[in-house]
C-alpha positions in Angstrom: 0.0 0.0 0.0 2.9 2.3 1.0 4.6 1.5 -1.9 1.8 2.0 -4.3 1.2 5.5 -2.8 5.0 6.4 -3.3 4.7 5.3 -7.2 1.2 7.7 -7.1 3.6 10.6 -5.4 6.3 10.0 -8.1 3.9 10.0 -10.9 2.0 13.1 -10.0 5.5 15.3 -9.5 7.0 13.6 -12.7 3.9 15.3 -14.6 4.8 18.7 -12.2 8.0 18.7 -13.2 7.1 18.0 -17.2 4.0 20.7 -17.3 6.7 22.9 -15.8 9.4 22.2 -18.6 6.3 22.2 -21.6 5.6 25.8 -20.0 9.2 27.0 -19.8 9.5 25.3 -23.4 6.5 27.1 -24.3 8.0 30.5 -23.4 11.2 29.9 -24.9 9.7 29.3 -28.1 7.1 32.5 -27.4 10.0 34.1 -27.4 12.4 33.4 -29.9 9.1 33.7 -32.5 8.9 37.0 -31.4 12.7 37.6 -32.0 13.3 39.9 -34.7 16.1 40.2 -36.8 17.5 43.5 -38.4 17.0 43.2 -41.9 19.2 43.7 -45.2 18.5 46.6 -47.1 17.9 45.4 -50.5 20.6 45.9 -52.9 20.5 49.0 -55.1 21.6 50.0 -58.8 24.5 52.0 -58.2 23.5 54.6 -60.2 20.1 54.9 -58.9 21.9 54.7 -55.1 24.1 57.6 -56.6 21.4 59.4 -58.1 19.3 59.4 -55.1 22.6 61.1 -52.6 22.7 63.4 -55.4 19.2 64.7 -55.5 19.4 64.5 -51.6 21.8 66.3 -51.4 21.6 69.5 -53.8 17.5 68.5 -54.6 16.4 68.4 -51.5 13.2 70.7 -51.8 12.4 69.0 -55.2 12.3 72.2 -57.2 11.2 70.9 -60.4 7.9 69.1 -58.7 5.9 71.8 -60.7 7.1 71.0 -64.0 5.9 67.1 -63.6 2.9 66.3 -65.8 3.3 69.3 -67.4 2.9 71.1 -71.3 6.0 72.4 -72.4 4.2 75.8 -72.8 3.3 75.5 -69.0 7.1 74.4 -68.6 8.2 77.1 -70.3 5.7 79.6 -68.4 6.4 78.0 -65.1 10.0 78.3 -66.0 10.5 81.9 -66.4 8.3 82.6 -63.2 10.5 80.4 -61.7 13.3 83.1 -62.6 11.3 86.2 -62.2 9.2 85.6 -59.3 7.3 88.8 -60.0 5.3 87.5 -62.9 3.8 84.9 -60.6 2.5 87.0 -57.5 2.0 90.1 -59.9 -1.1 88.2 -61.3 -3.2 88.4 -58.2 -1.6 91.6 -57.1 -4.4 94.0 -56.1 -5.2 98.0 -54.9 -5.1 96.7 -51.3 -1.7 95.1 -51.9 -0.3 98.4 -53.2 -1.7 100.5 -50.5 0.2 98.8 -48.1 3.5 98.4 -50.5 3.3 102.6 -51.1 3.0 103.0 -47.2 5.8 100.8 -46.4 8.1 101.9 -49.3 8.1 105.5 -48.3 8.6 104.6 -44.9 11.5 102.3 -45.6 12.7 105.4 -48.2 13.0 107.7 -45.2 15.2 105.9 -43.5 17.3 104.1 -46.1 18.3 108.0 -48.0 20.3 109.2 -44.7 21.6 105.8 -43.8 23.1 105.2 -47.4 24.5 108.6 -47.4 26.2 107.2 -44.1 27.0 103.5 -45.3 29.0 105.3 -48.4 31.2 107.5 -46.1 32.1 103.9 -44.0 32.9 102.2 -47.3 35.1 105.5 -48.2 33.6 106.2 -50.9 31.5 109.2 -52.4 27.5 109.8 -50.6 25.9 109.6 -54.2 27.4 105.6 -54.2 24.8 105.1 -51.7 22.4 106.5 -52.9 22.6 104.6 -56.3 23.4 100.9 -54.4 19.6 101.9 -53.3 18.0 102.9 -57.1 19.3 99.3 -59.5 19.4 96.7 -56.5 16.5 96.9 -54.8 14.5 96.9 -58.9 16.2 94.0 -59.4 15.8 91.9 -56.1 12.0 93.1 -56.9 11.3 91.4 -60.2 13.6 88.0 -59.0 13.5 87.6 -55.4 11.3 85.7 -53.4 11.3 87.6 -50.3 8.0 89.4 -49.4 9.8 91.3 -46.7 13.4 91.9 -47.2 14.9 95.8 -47.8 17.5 95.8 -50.1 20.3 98.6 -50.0 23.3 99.1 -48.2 24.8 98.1 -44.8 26.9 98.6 -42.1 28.5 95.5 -41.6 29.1 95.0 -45.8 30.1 99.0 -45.7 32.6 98.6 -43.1 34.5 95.0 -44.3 34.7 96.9 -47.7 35.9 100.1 -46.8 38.8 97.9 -44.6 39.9 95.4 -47.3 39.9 97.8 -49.7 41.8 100.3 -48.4 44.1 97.7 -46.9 45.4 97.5 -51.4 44.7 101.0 -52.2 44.5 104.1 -50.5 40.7 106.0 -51.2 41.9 109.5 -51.0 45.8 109.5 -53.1 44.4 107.0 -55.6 40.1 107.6 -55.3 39.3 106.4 -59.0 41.2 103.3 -58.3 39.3 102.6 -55.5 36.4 103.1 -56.6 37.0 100.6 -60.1 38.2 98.0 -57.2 34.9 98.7 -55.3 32.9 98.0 -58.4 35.0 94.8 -59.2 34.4 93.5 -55.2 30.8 94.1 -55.9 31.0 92.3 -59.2 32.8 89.0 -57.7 30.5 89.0 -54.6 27.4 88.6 -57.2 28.9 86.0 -59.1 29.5 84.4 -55.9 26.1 84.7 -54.9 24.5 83.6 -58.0 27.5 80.5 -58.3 25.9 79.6 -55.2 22.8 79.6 -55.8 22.8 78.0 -59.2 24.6 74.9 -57.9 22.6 74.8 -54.9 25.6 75.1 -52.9 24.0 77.5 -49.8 24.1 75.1 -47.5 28.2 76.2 -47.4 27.0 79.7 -45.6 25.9 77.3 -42.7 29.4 76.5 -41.5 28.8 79.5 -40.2 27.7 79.0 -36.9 24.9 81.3 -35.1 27.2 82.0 -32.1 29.6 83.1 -34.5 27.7 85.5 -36.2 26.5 86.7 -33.2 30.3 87.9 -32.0 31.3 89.0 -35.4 28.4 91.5 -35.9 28.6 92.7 -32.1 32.4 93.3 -33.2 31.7 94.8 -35.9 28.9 97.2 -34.2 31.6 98.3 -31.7 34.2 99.0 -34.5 31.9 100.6 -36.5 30.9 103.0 -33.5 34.2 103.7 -32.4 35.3 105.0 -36.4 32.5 107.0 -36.4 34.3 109.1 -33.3 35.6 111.0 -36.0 32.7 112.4 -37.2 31.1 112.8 -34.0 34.3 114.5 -32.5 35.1 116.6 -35.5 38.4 114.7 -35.9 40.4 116.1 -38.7 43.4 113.3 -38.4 41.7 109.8 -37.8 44.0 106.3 -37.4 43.1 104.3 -40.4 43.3 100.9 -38.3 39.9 99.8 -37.3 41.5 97.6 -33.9 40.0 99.7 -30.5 43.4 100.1 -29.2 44.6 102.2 -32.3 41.4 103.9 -32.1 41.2 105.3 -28.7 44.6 106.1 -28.6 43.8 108.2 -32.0 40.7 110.0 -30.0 42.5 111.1 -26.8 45.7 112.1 -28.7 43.5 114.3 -30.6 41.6 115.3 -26.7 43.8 119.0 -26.7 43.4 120.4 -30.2 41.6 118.0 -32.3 38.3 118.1 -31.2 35.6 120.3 -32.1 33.1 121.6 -29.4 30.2 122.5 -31.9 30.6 119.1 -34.0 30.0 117.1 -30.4 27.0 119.0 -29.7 25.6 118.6 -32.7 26.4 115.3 -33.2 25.5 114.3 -29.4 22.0 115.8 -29.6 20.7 114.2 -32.4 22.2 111.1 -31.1 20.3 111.4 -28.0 17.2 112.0 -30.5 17.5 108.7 -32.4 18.3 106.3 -29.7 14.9 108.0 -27.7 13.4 107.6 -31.0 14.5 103.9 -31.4 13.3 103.4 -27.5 10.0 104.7 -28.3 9.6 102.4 -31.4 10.8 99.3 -29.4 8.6 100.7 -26.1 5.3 100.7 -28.4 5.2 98.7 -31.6 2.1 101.3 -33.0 5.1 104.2 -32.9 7.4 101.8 -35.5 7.0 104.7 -37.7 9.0 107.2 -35.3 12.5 105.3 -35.4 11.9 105.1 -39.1 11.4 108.5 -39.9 13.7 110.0 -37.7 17.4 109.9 -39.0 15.4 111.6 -42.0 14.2 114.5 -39.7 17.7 114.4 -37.8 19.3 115.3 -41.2 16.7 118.2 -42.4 17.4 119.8 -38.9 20.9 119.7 -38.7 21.4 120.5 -42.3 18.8 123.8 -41.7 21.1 124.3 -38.3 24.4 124.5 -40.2 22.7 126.2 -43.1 21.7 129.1 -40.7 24.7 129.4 -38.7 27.5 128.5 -41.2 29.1 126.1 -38.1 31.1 125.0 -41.5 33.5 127.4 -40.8 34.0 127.2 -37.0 35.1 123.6 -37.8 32.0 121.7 -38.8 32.7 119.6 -41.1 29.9 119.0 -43.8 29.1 116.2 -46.7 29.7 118.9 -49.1 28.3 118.2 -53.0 27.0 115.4 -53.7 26.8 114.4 -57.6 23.4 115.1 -59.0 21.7 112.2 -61.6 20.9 109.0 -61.3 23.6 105.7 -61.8 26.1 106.6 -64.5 27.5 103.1 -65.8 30.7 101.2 -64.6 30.9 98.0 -66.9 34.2 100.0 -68.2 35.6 100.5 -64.8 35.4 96.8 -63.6 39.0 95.3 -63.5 38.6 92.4 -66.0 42.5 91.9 -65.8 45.2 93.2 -64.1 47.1 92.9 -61.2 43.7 94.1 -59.3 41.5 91.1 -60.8 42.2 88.6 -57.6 42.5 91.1 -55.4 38.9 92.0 -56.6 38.0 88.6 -56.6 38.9 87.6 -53.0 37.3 90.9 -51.3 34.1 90.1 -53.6 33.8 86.3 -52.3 34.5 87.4 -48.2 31.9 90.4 -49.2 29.5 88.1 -51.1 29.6 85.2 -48.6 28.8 88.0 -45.1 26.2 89.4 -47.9 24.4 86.5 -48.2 24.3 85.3 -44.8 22.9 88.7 -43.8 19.9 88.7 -46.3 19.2 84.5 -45.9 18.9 85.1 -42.4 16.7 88.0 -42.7 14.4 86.6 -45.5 13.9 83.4 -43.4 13.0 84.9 -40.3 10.3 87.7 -41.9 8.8 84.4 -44.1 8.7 82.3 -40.4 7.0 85.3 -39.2 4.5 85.6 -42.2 4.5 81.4 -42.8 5.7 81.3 -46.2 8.4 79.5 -47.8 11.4 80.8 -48.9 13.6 79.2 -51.5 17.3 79.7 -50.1 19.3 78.8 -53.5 16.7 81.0 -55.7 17.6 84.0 -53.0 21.1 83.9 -54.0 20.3 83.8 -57.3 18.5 86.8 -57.0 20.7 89.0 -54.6 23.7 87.7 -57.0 22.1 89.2 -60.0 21.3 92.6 -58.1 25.0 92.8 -57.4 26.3 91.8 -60.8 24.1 94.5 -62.8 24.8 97.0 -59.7 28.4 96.5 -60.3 27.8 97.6 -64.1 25.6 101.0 -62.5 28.2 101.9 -59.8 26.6 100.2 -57.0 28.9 98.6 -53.9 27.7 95.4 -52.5 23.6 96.1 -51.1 22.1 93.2 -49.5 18.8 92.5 -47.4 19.3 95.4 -44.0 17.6 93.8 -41.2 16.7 97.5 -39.6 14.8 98.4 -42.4 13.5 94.9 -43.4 11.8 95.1 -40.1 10.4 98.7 -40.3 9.3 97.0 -44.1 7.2 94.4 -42.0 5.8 96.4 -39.5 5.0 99.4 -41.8 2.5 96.4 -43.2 4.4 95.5 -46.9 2.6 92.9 -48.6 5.0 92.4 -51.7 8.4 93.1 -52.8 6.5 96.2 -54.8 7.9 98.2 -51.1 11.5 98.1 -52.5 10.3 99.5 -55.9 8.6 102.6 -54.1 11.6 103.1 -52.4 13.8 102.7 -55.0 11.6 105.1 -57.2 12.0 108.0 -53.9 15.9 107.2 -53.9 15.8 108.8 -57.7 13.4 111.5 -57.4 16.3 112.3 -54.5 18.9 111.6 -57.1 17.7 113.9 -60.0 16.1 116.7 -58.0 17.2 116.8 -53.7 20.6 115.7 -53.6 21.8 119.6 -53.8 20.1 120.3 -50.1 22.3 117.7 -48.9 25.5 120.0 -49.1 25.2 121.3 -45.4 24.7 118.5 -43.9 26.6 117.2 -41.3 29.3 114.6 -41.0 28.4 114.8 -37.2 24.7 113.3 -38.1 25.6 111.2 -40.2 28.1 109.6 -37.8 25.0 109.5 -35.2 22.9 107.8 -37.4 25.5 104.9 -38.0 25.7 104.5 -34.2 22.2 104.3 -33.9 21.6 101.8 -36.4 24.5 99.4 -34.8 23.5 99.4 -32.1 20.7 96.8 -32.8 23.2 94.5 -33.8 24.9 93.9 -30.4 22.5 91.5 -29.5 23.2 90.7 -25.5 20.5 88.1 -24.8 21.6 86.5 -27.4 25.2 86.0 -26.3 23.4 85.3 -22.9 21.4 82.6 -24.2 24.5 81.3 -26.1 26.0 81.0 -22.7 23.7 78.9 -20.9 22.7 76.7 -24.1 26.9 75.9 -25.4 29.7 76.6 -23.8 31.5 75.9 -26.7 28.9 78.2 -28.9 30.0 80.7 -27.1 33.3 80.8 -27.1 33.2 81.1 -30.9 30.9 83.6 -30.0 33.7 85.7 -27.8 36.4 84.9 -30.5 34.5 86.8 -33.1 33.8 89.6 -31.1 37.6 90.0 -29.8 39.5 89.5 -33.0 37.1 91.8 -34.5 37.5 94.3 -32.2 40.8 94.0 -31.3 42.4 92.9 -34.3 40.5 93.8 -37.9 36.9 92.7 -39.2 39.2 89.9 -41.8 40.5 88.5 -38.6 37.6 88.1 -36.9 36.1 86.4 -39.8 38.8 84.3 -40.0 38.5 83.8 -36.5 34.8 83.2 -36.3 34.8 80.3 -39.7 38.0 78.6 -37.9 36.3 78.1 -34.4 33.0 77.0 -36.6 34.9 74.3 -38.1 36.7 73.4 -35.1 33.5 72.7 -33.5 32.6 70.6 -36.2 35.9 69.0 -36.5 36.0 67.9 -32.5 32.3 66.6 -32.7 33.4 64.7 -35.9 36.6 63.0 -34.3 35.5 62.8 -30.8 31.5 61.5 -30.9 29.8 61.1 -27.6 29.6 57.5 -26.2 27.4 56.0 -23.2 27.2 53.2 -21.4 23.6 52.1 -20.8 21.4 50.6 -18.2 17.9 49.0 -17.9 15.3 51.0 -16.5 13.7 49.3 -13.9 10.0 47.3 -15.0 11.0 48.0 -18.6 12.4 46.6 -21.0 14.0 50.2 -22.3 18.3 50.5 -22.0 19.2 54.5 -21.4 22.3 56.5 -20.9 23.2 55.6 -16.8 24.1 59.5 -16.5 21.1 61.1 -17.2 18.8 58.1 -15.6 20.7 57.4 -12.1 17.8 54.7 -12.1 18.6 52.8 -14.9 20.8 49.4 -13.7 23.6 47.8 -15.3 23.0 44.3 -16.6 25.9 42.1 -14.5 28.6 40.5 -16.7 27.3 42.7 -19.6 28.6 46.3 -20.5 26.1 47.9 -23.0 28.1 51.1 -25.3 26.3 53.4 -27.6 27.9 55.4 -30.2 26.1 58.7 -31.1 27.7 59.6 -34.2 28.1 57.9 -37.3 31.7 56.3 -37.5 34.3 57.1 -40.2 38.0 57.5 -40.8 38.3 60.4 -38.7 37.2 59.2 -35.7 36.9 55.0 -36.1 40.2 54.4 -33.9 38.9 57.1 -30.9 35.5 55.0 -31.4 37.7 52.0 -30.9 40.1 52.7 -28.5 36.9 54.5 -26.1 34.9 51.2 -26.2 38.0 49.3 -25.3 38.4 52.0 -22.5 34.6 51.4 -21.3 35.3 47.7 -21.0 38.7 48.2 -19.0 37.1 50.9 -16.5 34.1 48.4 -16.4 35.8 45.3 -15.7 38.1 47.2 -12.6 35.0 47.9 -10.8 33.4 44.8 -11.2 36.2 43.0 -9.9 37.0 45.3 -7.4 32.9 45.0 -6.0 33.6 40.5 -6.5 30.6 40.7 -9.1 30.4 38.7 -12.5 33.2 39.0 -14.9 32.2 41.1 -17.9 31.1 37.9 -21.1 29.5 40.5 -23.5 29.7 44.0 -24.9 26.8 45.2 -26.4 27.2 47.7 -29.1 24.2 50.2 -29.6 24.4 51.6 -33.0 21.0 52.8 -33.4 22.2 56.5 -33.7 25.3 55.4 -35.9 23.7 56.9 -39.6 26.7 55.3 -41.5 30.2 53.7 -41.4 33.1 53.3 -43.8 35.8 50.8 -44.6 38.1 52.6 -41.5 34.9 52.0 -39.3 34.9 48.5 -40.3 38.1 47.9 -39.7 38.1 49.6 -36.3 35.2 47.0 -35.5 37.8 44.2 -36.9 40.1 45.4 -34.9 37.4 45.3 -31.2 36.5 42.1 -32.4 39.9 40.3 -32.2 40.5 42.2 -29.3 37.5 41.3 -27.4 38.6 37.6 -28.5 41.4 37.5 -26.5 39.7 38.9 -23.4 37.1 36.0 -24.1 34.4 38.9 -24.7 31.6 38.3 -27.1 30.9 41.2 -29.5 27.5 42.0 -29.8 25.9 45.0 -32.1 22.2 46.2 -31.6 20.2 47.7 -33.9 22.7 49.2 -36.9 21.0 51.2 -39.5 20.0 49.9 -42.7 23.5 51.8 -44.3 25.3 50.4 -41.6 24.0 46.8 -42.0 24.1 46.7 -45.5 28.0 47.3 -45.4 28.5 45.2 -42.3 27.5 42.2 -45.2 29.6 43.4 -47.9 32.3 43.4 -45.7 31.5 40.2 -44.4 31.9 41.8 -41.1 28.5 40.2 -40.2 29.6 36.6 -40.8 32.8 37.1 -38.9 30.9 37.9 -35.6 27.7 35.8 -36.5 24.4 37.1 -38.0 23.0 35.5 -34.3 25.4 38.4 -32.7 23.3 41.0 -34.5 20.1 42.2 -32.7 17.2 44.6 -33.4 17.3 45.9 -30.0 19.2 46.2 -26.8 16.6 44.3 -24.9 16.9 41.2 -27.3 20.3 41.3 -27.3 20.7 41.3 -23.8 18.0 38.9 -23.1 19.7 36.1 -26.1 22.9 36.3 -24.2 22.4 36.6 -20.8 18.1 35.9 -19.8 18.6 34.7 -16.4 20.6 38.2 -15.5 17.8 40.1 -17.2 15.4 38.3 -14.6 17.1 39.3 -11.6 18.1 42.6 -12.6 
C-alpha cells in the first residue's frame, strides 16, 4: 500500500516537473518567434543609389515638382516665373496690396536715404554711391527675389568690411578712382559668388557659419563701426586708419587738446540722444514703429537747416559737401577684368559676397517664419547675386537684405516686394532733383545715425542665451567679437569660420559615447548618466555610439569602447561581481560607417577575442547593416550576434541576469 502510494507521489510530481518544462519550453519558443532580426537593405543600382545622394543632397526641396505632368508651354511659363518671381505673385496683385507696399516703401525710403549717405562714407567712398546701391538693386531683387519682406540697399557691416579690405590695397583719398573701379569689381565678384551659389545649390556652405559666430562678429563689428565713427562725431580732422580699439582710442585722446571740435560734439550728441529716444519709443510701443523710421530723415533736415543758418562750417563743422546730382552713371568700363587688381577683386568680392548672403538668408527666413511662407534659399542667391552683378555695371557697392529696415518694411504692413520698388523710385526722385540740399549736412549726423543703427546688432541676450545653451557656442561667439575688435573685421572672420569648423571637426573626431542601463519594469536601456535609475546588466557592459563612425574618428570610437570595457571590468572585480562575457554595441544612432569603421570593429572584435568577450551589435541602421555584409563583417561575428534591440540582445545572451536585474 505504502509502496503504491509512493509510485502515485512519483507520478504526479514527474507530470509537475514535465507541465513545468512544456511551459518553460512554451516561453522559450514564445520568445524566440517574437525575435526579430534586423533586416538587409535590399541591394540597389548604383547609379540609382548615386542618383538618389545626389538629389538629396543638392534637390532636396524638389524644385522641379511643378514642372511634372506638365505642357511644355506650361514648362516654359512656369520656368521663367521660376526666374522672375514677379510675374507669378504680380497676377493676383491688387489696390489693397499696393496701399500697403506705397505706405511701407516711403517709410523704408526715409530711412534708407540718410543711412546710405552714411554706409558710403564707412565704405570710403563718395554719398551719391549710396544712394545709387539703393536705385538698380532693390529693382532688381523686386522682379527676381522671393522675399516678401526683405529691404534691399546698403549696410553697415558690408560698408565697413569693404571700406577695410579695400583700403588695406589702395588708399581712397591719393588714388580715389582706383578705388572706386576695385569697389565696383568687389561688388562684381561677390554677385557671381552669390549667384554661383545659388545656381549649384551650394547655400548650404553659408551654414558652417555657426549662429554664435555671427552673433560675436556683428557685435564686433557694431563696436568697431561706432568707435570709427568718433571722427565724425568729434570733428576729428586726423583719424588712425586701423579699425582695432586700441589704435582707435589712442587716435581719440591724442587728438583730446586740439583735435576736437566743441560744436561738431554737440551737434552730433543731440541728435544722437534724439534717435536712440526715437529707437526706444519704437521698441517701447510697436504702433510708434514709424517714429524710429522717420527719424534719421528729420535728424538730417534739422541739422542740415542748423548748419545752413549758422555756417558752423566754418567754425570747424565739417559737412558732406556736393553730392553728384543724376541718377547711376554706368561702370561695366571701370570693372577690373584683368590686371594685377582682378584677384585682389576677386577675394574681397567672395569674403563680401559670402557676409552678404548670410545677412539677407537670415533676414528673408525669419520675416517668411513670421508671415509662414516658404522661402527658397538657393533661388535667393540667385536673386541677390544678379542685383550685385548689374549693380556692379551701374556703380553700386555690394547692397544686401538690411535687417533694420526689413523690419520697419514688415511692420510698416508690406505685402510684396513692390515696397522696395517705391523706395527705389523716392531714392531717384532724391537723385535727380534733392541731392543739392544735402551740401550742409553734417558729418556729425551722419556719424550719429550709423551709431544708432548698430546698435541693434549687439545682441546681449543672445550672447546670454549662447551661454547657458553651449559653452563651446560661445566661445566662438567671444572669439568673433575679440579678434574683430581687437584685431581687424578679416581676422575676426577668420577667427569666427576657424572656431566653426573646429566645433565641427571635435564633434566629428571625438562622438559622444554612453554606457547604458535597464530602466527598472521595462524593457528600455538609457544613458546611466542622465537616468541614475537605470541598472547595469551584470557580466554585460552595454556602449552606444552617437555619431556615425568614419575614418576620422573610427580608432577614438575603438580605443573608447576598449576604455569602457577596461574601467568596467576594474570595478566589477574590485565589487567581486560577474566578470564582464559580452559587450553590447548600440548603434542605433550610428547613420553610417566606412571601410576605416569597419576595420576599427575588426580590430574590437579580435580584441574582445582575447579577453574572451563576445561582441555583440544592436540595432545598426539599414546603411550600416548593409555594409557590415559586404564586408563580411557580419559573418565574422555571427548574424546570431546582431540584434534589433538592446533588450533582445541582452535577453539572447544573458536571460537569467535580465530576470534578476
Amino acid at each position: 500500500m505504502a509502496s503504491k502510494s509512493h509510485s502515485n507521489d512519483e507520478e504526479v510530481e514527474t507530470k509537475e516537473m514535465d507541465i513545468r518544462s512544456l511551459s518553460s519550453s512554451g516561453r522559450h519558443v514564445h520568445n524566440t518567434q517574437y525575435l526579430h532580426k534586423v533586416g538587409v537593405p535590399p541591394k540597389q543600382n548604383l547609379f540609382r543609389e548615386f542618383t538618389a545622394t545626389v538629389k538629396e543632397t543638392f534637390f532636396a526641396d524638389d524644385p522641379l515638382r511643378h514642372f511634372k505632368d506638365q505642357s511644355r508651354s506650361r514648362k516654359l511659363i512656369l520656368g521663367i516665373q521660376a526666374v522672375f518671381p514677379i510675374l507669378e505673385w504680380g497676377r493676383s496683385y491688387s489696390w489693397r496690396k499696393f496701399i500697403g507696399d506705397l505706405i511701407a516703401g516711403l517709410t523704408i525710403a526715409s530711412l534708407c536715404i540718410p543711412q546710405d549717405i552714411a554706409y558710403a562714407k564707412l565704405a570710403n567712398l563718395d554719398p551719391q554711391y549710396g544712394l545709387y546701391s539703393s536705385f538698380v538693386p532693390p529693382l532688381i531683387y523686386a522682379l527676381m527675389g522671393s522675399s516678401r519682406d526683405i529691404a534691399i540697399g546698403p549696410v553697415a557691416v558690408v560698408s565697413l568690411l569693404l571700406g577695410t579690405m579695400l583700403s588695406n590695397e589702395i588708399d581712397p583719398i591719393k588714388n580715389a578712382a582706383e578705388y572706386r573701379r576695385l569697389a565696383f569689381t568687389a561688388t562684381f565678384f561677390a554677385g557671381i559668388t552669390q549667384a554661383t551659389l545659388g545656381f549649384l545649390r551650394l547655400g548650404f556652405l553659408i551654414d558652417f557659419l555657426s549662429h554664435a559666430a555671427i552673433v560675436g562678429f556683428m557685435a564686433g563689428a557694431a563696436v568697431t563701426i561706432a568707435l570709427q565713427q568718433l571722427k565724425g562725431l568729434l570733428g576729428i580732422n586726423k583719424f588712425t586708419k586701423k579699425t582695432d580699439i586700441i589704435s582707435v582710442m589712442h587716435s581719440v585722446w591724442g587728438n583730446a587738446h586740439h583735435g576736437w571740435n566743441w560744436q561738431t560734439i554737440v551737434i552730433g550728441s543731440s541728435f544722437l540722444s534724439f534717435l536712440l529716444f526715437s529707437k526706444y519709443i519704437g521698441k517701447k510701443n510697436k504702433k510708434f514703429f514709424w517714429v524710429p523710421a522717420i527719424a534719421p530723415l528729420i535728424s538730417v533736415v534739422l541739422s542740415t537747416f542748423f548748419v545752413y543758418i549758422t555756417h558752423a562750417e566754418k567754425k570747424g563743422v565739417q559737412i558732406v559737401k556736393n553730392i553728384e546730382k543724376g541718377i547711376n552713371p554706368t561702370s561695366v568700363n571701370k570693372i577690373y577684368f584683368h590686371g594685377e587688381y582682378l584677384l585682389k577683386g576677386l577675394k574681397i568680392g567672395v569674403v563680401a559676397g559670402m557676409i552678404a548672403l548670410t545677412e539677407a538668408v537670415a533676414i528673408g527666413r525669419t520675416f517668411a517664419s513670421m508671415k509662414d511662407y516658404q522661402l527658397d534659399g538657393n533661388r535667393e542667391m540667385v536673386a541677390l547675386g544678379a542685383m550685385n552683378v548689374v549693380g556692379s555695371m551701374t556703380s553700386c557697392y555690394v547692397a544686401t537684405g538690411s535687417f533694420s529696415r526689413s523690419a520697419v518694411n514688415y511692420m510698416a504692413g508690406c505685402q510684396t516686394a513692390v515696397s522696395n520698388i517705391i523706395m527705389s523710385c523716392v531714392v531717384f526722385l532724391t537723385l535727380e532733383f534733392i541731392t543739392p540740399l544735402f551740401k550742409y549736412t553734417p558729418n556729425a549726423i551722419l556719424a550719429a545715425i550709423i551709431i544708432s543703427a548698430v546698435v541693434g546688432l549687439f545682441d546681449v541676450p543672445a550672447a546670454i542665451l549662447i551661454w547657458k545653451i553651449d559653452k563651446f557656442d560661445f566661445v566662438a561667439c567671444l572669439g568673433a567679437f575679440l579678434g574683430v575688435v581687437f584685431s581687424s573685421v578679416e581676422k575676426g572672420l577668420l577667427i569666427a569660420v576657424s572656431i566653426s569648423f573646429a566645433k565641427i571637426l571635435l564633434q566629428v573626431t571625438r562622438p559622444r559615447t554612453a554606457i547604458l542601463g535597464k530602466l527598472p519594469r521595462t524593457t528600455v536601456y538609457r544613458n546611466i548618466l542622465q537616468y541614475p535609475e537605470a541598472a547595469k546588466v551584470p557580466g554585460v557592459l552595454i556602449v552606444r555610439v552617437d555619431s556615425a563612425i568614419y575614418f576620422s574618428n573610427s580608432n577614438y570610437v575603438k580605443e573608447r569602447i576598449l576604455r569602457w570595457l577596461r574601467d568596467e571590468e576594474e570595478q566589477v572585480k574590485a565589487a567581486c561581481q560577474p566578470t564582464i562575457q559580452f559587450l553590447i554595441v548600440e548603434m542605433s544612432p550610428v547613420t553610417d560607417i566606412d571601410t576605416s569603421g569597419i576595420h576599427a570593429f575588426q580590430e574590437l572584435y579580435r580584441s574582445l577575442q582575447k579577453k574572451n568577450v563576445q561582441l555583440i551589435l544592436a540595432n545598426p541602421g539599414p546603411v550600416v547593416i548593409d555594409k557590415l555584409h559586404a564586408s563580411n563583417f557580419a559573418n565574422l561575428i555571427g548574424n546570431d550576434k546582431i540584434f534589433l534591440t538592446v533588450a533582445d540582445a541582452v535577453s539572447s545572451c544573458s536571460p537569467e541576469l535580465v530576470e534578476e536585474v
